[in-house]
DRENDO-1510 file (C-alpha; in Angstrom, 1 decimal, always signed):
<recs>
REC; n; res; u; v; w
REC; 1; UNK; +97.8; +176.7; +123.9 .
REC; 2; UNK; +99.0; +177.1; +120.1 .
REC; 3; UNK; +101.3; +175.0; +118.6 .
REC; 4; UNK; +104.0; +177.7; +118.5 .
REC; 5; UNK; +103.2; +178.6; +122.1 .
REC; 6; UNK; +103.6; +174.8; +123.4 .
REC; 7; UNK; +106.8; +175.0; +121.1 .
REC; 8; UNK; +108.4; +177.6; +123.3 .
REC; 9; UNK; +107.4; +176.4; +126.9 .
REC; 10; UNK; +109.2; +173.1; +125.2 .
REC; 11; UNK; +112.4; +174.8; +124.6 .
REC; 12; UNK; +112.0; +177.1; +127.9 .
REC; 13; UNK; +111.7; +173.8; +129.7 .
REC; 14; UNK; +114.5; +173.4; +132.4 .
REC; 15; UNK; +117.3; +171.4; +131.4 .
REC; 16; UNK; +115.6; +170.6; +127.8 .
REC; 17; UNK; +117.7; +173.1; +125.4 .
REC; 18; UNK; +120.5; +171.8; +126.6 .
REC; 19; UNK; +120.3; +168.4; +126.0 .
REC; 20; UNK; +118.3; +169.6; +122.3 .
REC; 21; UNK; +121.7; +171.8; +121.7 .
REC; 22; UNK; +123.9; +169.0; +122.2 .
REC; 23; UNK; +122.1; +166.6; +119.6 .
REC; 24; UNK; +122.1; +169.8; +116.9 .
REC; 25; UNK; +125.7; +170.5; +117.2 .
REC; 26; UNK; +126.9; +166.7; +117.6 .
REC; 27; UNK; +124.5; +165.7; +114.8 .
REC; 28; UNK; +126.3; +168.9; +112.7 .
REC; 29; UNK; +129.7; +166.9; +113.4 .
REC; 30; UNK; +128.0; +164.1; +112.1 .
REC; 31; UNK; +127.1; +165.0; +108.9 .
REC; 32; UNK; +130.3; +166.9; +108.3 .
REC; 33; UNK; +132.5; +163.1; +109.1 .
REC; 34; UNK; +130.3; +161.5; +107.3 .
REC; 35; UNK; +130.8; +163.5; +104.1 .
REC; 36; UNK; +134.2; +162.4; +104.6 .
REC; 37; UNK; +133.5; +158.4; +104.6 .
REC; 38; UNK; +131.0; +158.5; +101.3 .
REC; 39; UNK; +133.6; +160.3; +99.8 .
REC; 40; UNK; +136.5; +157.9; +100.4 .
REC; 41; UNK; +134.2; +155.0; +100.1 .
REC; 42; UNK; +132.1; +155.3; +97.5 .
REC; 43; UNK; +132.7; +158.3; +95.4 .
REC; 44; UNK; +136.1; +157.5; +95.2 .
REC; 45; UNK; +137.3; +158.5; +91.8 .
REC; 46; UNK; +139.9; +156.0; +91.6 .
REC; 47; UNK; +137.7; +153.5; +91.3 .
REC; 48; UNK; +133.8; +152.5; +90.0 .
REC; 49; UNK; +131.4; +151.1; +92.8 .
REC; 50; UNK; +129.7; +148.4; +91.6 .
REC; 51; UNK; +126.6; +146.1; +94.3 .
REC; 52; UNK; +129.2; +144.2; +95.9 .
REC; 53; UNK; +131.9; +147.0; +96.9 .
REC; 54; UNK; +128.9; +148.8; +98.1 .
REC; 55; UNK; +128.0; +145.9; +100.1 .
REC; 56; UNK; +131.0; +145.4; +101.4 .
REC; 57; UNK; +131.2; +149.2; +102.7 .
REC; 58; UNK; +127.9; +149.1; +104.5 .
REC; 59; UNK; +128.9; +145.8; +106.4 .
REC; 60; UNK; +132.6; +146.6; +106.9 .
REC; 61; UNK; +131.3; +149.9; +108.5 .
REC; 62; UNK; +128.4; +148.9; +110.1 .
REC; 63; UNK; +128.2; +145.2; +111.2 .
REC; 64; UNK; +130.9; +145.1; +113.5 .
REC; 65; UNK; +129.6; +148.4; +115.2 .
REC; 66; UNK; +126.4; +147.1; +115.4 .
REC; 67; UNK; +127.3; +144.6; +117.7 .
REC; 68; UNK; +128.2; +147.2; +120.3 .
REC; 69; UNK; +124.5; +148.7; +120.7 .
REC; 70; UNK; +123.3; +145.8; +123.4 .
REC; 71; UNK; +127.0; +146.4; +125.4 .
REC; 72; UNK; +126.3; +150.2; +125.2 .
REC; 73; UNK; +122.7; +150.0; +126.3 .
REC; 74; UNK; +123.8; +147.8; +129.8 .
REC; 75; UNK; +126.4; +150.7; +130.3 .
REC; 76; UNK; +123.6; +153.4; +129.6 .
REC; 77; UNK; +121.8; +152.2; +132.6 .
REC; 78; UNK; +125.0; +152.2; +134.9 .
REC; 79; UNK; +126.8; +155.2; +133.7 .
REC; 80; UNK; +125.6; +159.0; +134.3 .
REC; 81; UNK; +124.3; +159.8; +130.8 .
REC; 82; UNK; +125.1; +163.5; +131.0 .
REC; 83; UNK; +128.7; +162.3; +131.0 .
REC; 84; UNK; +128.2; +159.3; +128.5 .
REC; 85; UNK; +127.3; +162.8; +126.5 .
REC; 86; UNK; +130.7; +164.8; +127.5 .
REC; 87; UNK; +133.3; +161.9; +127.3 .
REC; 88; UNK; +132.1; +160.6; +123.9 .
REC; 89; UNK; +132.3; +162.9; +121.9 .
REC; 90; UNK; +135.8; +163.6; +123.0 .
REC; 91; UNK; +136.9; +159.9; +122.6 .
REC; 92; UNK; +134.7; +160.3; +119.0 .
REC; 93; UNK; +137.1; +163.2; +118.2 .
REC; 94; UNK; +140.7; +161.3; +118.9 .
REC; 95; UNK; +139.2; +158.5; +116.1 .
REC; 96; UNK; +138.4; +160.8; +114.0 .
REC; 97; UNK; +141.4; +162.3; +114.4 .
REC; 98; UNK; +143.1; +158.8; +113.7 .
REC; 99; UNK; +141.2; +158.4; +110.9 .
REC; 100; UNK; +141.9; +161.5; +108.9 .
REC; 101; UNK; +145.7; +160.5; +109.6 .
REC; 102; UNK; +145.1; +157.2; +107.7 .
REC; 103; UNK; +143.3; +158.9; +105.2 .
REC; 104; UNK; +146.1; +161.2; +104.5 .
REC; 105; UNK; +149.0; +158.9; +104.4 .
REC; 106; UNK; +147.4; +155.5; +103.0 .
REC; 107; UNK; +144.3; +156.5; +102.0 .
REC; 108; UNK; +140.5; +154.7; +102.3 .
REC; 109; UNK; +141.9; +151.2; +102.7 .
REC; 110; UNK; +143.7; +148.6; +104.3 .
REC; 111; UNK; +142.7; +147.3; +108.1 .
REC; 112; UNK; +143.6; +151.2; +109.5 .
REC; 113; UNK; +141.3; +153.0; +107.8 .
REC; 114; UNK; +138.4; +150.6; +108.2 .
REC; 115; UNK; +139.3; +150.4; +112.5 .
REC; 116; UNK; +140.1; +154.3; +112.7 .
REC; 117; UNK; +136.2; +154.9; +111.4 .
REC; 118; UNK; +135.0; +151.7; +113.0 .
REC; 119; UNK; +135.8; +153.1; +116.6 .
REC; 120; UNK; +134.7; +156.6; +115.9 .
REC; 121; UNK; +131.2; +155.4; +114.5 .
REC; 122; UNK; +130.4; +152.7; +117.3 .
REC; 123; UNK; +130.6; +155.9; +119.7 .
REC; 124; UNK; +128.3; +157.3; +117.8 .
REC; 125; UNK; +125.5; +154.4; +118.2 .
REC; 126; UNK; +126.0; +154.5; +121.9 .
REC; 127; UNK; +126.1; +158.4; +121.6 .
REC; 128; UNK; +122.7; +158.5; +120.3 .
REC; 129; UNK; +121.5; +155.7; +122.6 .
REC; 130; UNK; +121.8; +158.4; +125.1 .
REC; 131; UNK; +120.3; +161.1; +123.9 .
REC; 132; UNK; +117.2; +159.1; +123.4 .
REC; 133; UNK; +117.5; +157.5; +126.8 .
REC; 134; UNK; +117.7; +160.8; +128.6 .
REC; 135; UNK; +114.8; +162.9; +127.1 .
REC; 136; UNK; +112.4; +161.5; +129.6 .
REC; 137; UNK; +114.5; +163.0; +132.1 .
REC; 138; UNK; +113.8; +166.6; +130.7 .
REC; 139; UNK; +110.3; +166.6; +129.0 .
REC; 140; UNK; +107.1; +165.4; +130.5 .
REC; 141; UNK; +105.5; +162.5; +129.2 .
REC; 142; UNK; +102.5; +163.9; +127.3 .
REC; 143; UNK; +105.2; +166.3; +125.4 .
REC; 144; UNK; +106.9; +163.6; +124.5 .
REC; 145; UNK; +105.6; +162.9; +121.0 .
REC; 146; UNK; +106.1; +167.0; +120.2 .
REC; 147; UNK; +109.8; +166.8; +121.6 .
REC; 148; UNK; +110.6; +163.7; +119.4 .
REC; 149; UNK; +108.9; +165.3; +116.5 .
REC; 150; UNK; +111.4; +168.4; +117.4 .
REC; 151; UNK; +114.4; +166.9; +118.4 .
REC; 152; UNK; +114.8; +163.4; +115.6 .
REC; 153; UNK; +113.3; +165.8; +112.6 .
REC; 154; UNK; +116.4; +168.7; +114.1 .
REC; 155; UNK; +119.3; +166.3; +114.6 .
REC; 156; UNK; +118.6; +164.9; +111.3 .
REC; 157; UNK; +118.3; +168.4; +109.6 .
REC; 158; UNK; +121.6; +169.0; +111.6 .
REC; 159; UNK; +123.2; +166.2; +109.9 .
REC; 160; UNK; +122.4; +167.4; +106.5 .
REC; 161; UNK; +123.6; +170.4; +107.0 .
REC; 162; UNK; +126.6; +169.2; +108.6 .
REC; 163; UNK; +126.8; +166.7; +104.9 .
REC; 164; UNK; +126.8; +170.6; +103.3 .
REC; 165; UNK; +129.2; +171.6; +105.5 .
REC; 166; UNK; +131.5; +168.9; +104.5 .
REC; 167; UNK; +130.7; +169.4; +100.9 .
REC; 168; UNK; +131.8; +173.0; +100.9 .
REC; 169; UNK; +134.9; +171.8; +102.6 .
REC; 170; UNK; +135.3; +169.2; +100.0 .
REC; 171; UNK; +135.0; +171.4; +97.0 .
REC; 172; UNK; +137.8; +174.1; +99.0 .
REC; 173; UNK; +140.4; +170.7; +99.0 .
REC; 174; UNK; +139.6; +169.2; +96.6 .
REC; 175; UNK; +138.5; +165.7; +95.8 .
REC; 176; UNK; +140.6; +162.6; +96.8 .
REC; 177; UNK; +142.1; +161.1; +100.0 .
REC; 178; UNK; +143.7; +164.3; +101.5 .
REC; 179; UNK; +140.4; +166.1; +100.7 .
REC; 180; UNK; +138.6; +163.2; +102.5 .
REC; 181; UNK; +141.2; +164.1; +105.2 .
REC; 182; UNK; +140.3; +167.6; +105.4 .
REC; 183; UNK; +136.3; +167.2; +105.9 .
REC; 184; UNK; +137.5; +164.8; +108.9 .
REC; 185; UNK; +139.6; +167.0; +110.8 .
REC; 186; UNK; +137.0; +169.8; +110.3 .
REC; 187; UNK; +134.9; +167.9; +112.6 .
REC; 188; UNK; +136.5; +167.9; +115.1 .
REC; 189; UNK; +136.1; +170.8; +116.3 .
REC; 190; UNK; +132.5; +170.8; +116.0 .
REC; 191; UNK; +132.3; +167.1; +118.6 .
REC; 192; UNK; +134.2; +169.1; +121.2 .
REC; 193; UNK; +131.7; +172.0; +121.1 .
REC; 194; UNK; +129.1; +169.3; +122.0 .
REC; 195; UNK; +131.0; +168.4; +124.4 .
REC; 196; UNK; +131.6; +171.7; +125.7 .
REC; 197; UNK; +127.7; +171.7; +125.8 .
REC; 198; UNK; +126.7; +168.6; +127.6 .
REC; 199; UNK; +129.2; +169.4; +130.3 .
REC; 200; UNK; +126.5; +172.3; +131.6 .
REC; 201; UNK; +124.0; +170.0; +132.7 .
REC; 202; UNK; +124.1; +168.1; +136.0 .
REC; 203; UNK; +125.8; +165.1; +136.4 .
REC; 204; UNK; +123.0; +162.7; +137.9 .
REC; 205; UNK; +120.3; +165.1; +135.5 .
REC; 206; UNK; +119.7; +162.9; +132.8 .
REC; 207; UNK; +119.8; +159.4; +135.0 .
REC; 208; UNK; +119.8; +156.8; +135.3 .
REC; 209; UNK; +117.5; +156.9; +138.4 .
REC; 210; UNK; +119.7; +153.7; +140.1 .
REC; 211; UNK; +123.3; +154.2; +141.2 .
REC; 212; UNK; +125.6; +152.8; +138.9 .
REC; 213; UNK; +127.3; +149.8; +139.7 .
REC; 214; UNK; +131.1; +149.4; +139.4 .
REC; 215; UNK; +132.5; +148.5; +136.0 .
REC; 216; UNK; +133.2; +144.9; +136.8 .
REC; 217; UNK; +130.0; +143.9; +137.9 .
REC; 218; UNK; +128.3; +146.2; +134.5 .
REC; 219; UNK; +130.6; +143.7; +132.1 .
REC; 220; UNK; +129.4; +140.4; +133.9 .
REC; 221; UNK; +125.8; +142.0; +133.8 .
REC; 222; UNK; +125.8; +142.3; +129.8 .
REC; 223; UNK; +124.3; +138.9; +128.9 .
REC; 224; UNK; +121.7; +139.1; +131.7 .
REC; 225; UNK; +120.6; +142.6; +131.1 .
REC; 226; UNK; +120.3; +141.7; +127.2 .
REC; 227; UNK; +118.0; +138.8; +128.0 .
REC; 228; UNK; +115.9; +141.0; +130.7 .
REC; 229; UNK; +115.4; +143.8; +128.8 .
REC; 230; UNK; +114.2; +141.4; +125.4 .
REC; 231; UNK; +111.9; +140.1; +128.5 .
REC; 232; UNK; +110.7; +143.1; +129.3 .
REC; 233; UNK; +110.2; +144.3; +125.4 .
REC; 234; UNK; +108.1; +140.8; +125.0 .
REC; 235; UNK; +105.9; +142.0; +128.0 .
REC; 236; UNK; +105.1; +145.5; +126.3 .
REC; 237; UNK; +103.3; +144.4; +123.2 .
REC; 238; UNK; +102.7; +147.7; +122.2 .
REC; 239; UNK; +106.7; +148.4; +121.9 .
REC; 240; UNK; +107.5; +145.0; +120.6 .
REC; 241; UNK; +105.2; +145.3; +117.5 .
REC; 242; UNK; +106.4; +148.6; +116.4 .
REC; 243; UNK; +110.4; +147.8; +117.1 .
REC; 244; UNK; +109.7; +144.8; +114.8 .
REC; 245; UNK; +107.9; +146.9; +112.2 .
REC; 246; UNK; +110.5; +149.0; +112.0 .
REC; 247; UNK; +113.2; +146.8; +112.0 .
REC; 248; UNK; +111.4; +145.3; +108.7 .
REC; 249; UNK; +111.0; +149.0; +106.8 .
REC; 250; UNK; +114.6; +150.0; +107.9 .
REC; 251; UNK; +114.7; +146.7; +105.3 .
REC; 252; UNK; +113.4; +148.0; +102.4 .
REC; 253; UNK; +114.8; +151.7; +104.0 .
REC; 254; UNK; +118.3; +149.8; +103.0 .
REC; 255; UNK; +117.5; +148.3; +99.8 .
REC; 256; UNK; +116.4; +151.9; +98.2 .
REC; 257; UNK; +119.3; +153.5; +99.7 .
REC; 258; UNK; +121.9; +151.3; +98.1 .
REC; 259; UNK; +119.7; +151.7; +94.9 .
REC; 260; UNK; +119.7; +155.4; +95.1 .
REC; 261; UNK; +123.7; +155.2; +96.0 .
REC; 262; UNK; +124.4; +153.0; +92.8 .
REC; 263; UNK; +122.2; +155.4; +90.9 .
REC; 264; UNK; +124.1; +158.6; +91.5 .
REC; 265; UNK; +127.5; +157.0; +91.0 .
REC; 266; UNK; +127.4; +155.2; +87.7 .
REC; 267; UNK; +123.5; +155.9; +86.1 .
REC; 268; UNK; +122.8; +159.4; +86.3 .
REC; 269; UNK; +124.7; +162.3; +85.0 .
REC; 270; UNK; +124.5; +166.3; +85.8 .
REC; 271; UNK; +121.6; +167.6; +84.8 .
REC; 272; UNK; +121.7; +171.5; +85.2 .
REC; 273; UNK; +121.1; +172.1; +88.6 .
REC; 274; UNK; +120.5; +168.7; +89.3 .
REC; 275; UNK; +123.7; +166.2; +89.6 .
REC; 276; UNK; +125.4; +162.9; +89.8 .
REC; 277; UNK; +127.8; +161.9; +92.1 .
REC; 278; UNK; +128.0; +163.2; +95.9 .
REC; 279; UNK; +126.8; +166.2; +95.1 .
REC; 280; UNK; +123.4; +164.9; +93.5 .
REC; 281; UNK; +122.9; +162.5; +96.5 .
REC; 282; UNK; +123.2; +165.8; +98.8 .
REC; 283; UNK; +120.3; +166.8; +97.0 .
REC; 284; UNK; +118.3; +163.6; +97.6 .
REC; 285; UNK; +119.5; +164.2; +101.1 .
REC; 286; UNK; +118.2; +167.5; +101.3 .
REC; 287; UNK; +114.8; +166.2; +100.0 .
REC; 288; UNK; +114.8; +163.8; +102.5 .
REC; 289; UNK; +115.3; +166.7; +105.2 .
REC; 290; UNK; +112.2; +168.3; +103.6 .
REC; 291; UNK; +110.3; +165.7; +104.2 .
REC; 292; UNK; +111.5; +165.5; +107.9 .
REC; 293; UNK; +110.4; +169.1; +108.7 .
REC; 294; UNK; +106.8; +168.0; +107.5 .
REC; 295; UNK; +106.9; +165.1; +109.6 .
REC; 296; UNK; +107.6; +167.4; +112.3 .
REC; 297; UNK; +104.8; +169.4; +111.7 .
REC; 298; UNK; +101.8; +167.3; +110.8 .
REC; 299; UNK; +102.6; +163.9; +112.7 .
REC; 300; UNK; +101.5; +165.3; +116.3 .
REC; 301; UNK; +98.3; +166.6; +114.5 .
REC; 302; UNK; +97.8; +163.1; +112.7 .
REC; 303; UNK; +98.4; +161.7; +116.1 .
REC; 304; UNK; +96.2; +163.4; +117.5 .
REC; 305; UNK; +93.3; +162.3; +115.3 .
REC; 306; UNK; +93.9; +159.3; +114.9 .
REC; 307; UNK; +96.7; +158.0; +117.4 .
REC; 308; UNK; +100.1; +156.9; +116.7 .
REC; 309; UNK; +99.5; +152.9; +115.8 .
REC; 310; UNK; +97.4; +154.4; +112.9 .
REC; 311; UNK; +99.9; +156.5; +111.6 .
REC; 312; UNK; +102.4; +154.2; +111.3 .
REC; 313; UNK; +100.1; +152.1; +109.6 .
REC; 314; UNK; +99.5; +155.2; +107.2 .
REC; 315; UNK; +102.9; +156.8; +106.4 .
REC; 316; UNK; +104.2; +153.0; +105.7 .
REC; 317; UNK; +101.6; +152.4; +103.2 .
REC; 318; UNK; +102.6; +156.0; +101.5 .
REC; 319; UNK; +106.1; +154.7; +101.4 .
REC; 320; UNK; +105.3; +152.1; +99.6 .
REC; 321; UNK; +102.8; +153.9; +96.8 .
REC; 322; UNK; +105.8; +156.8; +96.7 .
REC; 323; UNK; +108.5; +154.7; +96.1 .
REC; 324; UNK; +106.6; +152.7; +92.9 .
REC; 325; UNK; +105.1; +155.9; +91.7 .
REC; 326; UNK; +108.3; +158.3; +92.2 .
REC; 327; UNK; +111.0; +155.6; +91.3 .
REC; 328; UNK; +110.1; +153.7; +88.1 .
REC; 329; UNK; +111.0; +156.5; +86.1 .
REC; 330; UNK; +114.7; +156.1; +87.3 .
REC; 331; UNK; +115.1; +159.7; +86.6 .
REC; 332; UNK; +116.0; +162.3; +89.3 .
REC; 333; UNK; +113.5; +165.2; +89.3 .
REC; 334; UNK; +110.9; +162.5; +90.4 .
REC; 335; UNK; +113.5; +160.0; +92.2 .
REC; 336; UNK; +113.8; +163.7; +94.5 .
REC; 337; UNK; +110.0; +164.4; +94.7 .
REC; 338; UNK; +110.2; +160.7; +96.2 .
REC; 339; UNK; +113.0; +161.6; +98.4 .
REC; 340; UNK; +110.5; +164.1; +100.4 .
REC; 341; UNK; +107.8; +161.6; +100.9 .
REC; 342; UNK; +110.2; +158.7; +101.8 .
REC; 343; UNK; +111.6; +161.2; +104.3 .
REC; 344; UNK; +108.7; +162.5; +105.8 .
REC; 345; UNK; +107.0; +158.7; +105.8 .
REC; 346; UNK; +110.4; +157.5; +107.4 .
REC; 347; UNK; +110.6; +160.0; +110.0 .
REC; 348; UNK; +107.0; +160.0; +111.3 .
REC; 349; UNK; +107.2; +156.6; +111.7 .
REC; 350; UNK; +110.2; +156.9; +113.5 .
REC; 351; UNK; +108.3; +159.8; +115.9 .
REC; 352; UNK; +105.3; +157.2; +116.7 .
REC; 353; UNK; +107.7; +154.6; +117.5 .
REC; 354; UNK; +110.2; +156.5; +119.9 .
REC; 355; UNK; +107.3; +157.5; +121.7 .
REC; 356; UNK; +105.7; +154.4; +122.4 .
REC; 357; UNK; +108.8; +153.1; +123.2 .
REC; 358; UNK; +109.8; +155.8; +125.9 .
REC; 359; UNK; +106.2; +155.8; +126.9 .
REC; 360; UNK; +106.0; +151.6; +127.5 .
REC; 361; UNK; +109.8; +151.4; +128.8 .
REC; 362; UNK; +110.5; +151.8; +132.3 .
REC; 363; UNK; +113.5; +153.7; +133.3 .
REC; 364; UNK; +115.6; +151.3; +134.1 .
REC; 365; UNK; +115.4; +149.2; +130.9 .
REC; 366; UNK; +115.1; +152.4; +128.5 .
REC; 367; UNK; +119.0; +152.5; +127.4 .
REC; 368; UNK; +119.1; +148.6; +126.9 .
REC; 369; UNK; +116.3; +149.1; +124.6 .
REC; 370; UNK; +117.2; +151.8; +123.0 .
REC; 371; UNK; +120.4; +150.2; +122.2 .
REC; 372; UNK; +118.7; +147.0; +120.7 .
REC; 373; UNK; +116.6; +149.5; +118.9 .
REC; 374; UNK; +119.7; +151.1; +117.5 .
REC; 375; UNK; +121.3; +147.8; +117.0 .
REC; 376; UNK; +118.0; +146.3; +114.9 .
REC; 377; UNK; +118.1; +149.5; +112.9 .
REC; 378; UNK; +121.7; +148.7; +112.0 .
REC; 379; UNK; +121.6; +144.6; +111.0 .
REC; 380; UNK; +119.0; +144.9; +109.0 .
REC; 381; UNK; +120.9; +147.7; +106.8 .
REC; 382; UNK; +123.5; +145.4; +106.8 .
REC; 383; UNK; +121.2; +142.8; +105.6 .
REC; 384; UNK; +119.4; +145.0; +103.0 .
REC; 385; UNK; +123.8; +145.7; +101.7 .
REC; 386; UNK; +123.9; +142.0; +101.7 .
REC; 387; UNK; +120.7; +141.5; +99.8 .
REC; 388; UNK; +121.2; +144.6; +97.3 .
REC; 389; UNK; +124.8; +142.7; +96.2 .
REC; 390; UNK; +122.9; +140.2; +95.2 .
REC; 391; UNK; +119.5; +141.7; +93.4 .
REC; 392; UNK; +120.9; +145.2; +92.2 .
REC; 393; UNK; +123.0; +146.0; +88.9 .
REC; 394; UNK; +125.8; +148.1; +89.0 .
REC; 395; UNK; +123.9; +151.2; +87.8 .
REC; 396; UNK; +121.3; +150.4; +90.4 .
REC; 397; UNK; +118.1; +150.4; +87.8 .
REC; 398; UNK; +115.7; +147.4; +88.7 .
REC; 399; UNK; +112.3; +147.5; +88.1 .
REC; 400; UNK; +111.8; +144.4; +90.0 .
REC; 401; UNK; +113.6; +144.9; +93.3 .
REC; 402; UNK; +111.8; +149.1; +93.2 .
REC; 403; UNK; +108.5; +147.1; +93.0 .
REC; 404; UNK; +109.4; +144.6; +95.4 .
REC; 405; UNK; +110.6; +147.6; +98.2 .
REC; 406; UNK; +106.9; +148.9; +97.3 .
REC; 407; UNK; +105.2; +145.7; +98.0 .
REC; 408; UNK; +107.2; +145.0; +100.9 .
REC; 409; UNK; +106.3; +149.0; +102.6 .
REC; 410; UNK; +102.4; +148.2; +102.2 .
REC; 411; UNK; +102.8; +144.4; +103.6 .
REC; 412; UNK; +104.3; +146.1; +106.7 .
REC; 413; UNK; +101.6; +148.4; +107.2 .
REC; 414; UNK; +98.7; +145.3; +106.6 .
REC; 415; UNK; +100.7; +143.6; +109.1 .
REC; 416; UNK; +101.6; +146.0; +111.8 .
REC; 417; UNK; +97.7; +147.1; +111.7 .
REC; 418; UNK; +96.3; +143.8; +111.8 .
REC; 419; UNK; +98.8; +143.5; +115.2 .
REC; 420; UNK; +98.4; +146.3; +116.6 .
REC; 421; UNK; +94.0; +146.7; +116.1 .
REC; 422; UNK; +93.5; +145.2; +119.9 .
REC; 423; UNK; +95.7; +147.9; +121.8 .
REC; 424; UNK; +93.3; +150.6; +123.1 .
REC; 425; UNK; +92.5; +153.2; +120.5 .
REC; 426; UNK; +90.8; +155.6; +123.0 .
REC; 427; UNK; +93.9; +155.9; +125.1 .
REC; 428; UNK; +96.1; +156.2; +122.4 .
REC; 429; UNK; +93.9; +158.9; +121.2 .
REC; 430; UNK; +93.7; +160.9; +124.7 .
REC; 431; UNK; +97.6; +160.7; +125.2 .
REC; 432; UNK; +98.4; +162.4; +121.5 .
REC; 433; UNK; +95.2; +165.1; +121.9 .
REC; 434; UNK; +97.3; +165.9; +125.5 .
REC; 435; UNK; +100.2; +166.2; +123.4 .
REC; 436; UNK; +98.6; +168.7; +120.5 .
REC; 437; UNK; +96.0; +170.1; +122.7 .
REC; 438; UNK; +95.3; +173.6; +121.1 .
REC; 439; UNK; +94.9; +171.6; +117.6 .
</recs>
């Protein structure tokens, strides 16, 4: 079977499109609200953005949400997830609609503001908790690496061109808190189509595989569930070493992106095609979704060769050669050509490691995990927001800390391999060849 031809019975799969339709258009929405928040946050021409405003975006937006991934995941393993995937995205869409409200009339501050987005991004986390937690459902397990490389590399594409979408809407109103307003509300529309997708699959299709229990015995279940499914993560080495990898380069993931942020909003300036401001980091954006289309494409043939422990190991240690190599000219032409790699490193990474964790994970503890996954993902960007406030300069230029992400990406990689060099090699190998087997 060719690549193209396993491609198709994937997407001809029962059940499968569906659930790969729903994370396109939701991840669409995404982009487009999310458009909205950089631009009332940090491109705000009111004001400069200088480390510690920065900072206190990312944590103000993130931390407290964060804190809802381990709640979500207990509820992901009660609730039918193919109506987790119907009802959130409506409840998403009355938030946002709150939001662009606040925008409109008191613009990106004050307590409103910060609650309105608050709400409407912690559905989100538990949104995509879901989508990973249900693909097993829908895919067999030796597709699963090809369907992650599909459906992570697609959503994120799909939120990139919902960010373009949002710029187009931006430049049509203008900039400034009504515009801000406007990308919002254009969202809406776009969650409810989700919505409107999700709602053809089967209730009980996408599990979990236990009847839920009743809402008042799911709350008083929270603390236990946390501490059983950290258990049962301890007891499947192979899925604790890579969560904790991760976790580490989502780090150094945090550190650039603040850099890069800090960059286009008070170092660079337009360039010809190439530009400062919003704009300019849609472009480093779109180089990133470059480099997630690659990783698409060559990590299930990597995989295959050399199984998925190895690749990680691999793509971390190109991170951290790219982002010396590309960044120390703190120019954007190469800062973009370092935006591809990062992206495709990133993302194949990210492949490996939802694999092995949907392949190690039983059933019953998948959305618990996959919340904490989500949630890890999270503190440590709020940590890198904290850390960045302290280490960065308000144009974002520091040869130290760029050197110091690099160091950190290859210290990952000697760590993670030296971890992981006793799991099987010869299994790994087999399941990724069943996965790619025409290549």
């Amino acid at each position: 079977m060719t690549r193209a031809a396993e491609l198709r019975e994937l997407l001809h799969a029962p059940w499968f499109g569906w659930l790969y339709a729903t994370r396109l258009v939701s991840q669409t929405a995404d982009g487009v609200f999310q458009a909205s928040l950089a631009g009332a946050v940090f491109f705000n021409p009111d004001h400069q953005t200088d480390p510690r405003q920065a900072a206190a975006g990312f944590v103000v937006l993130l931390l407290p949400y964060s804190l809802v991934g381990p709640f979500a995941g207990v509820f992901l393993d009660r609730w039918s997830r193919q109506r987790v995937l119907v009802r959130a995205n409506v409840v998403r869409s009355a938030f946002i609609a709150a939001t662009a409200v606040v925008l409109a009339t008191h613009g990106a501050s004050g307590a409103g503001f910060y609650v309105a987005a608050l709400a409407a991004l912690s559905v989100n986390r538990f949104y995509l908790a879901a989508l990973s937690a249900s693909l097993p459902h829908v895919v067999q397990r030796r597709r699963l690496l090809v369907a992650n490389s599909l459906t992570t590399t697609s959503g994120t594409a799909a939120t990139i061109v919902g960010l373009g979408i949002g710029l187009l809407v931006r430049h049509l109103a203008g900039p400034g808190d009504d515009g801000n307003a406007v990308i919002a509300s254009s969202s809406i529309a776009i969650y409810l189509a989700a919505s409107a997708v999700a709602a053809r699959m089967p209730a009980r299709l996408l599990g979990p595989a236990a009847e839920p229990d009743e809402l008042r015995a799911a709350v008083g279940a929270v603390v236990r569930g946390l501490v059983e499914g950290a258990r049962h993560v301890w007891q499947h080495r192979p899925a604790a070493r890579v969560l904790g990898a991760m976790g580490a380069s989502r780090l150094l993931f945090g550190m650039s992106t603040i850099g890069t942020l800090l960059l286009y909003r008070n170092y660079f300036h337009d360039d010809g095609v190439l530009r400062a401001g919003l704009v300019g980091l849609g472009q480093v954006f779109a180089a990133s979704a470059l480099g997630y289309v690659i990783a698409a494409v060559l990590t299930p043939l990597v995989t295959a060769r050399i199984g998925k422990p190895r690749c990680i190991v691999a793509v971390f240690a190109v991170a951290g050669v790219s982002q010396v190599g590309f960044g120390l000219p703190f120019a954007k032409a190469p800062l973009i050509l370092g935006a591809v790699v990062l992206g495709f490193t990133t993302q194949s990474a990210k492949i490996c490691v939802d694999t092995i964790v949907q392949e190690e994970i039983d059933d019953e503890f998948r959305g618990r995990v996959f919340s904490f996954y989500d949630t890890l993902f999270n503190l440590t960007f709020v940590v890198a927001a904290v850390l960045g406030a302290v280490v960065l300069p308000t144009s974002g230029k520091s040869y130290p800390v760029l050197i110091g992400i690099g160091v950190g990406y290859a210290l990952i990689a000697g760590l993670y391999g030296a971890a992981s060099r006793g799991q099987d090699a010869d299994a790994e190998r087999v399941m990724a060849a069943e996965a790619v087997r025409a290549t």
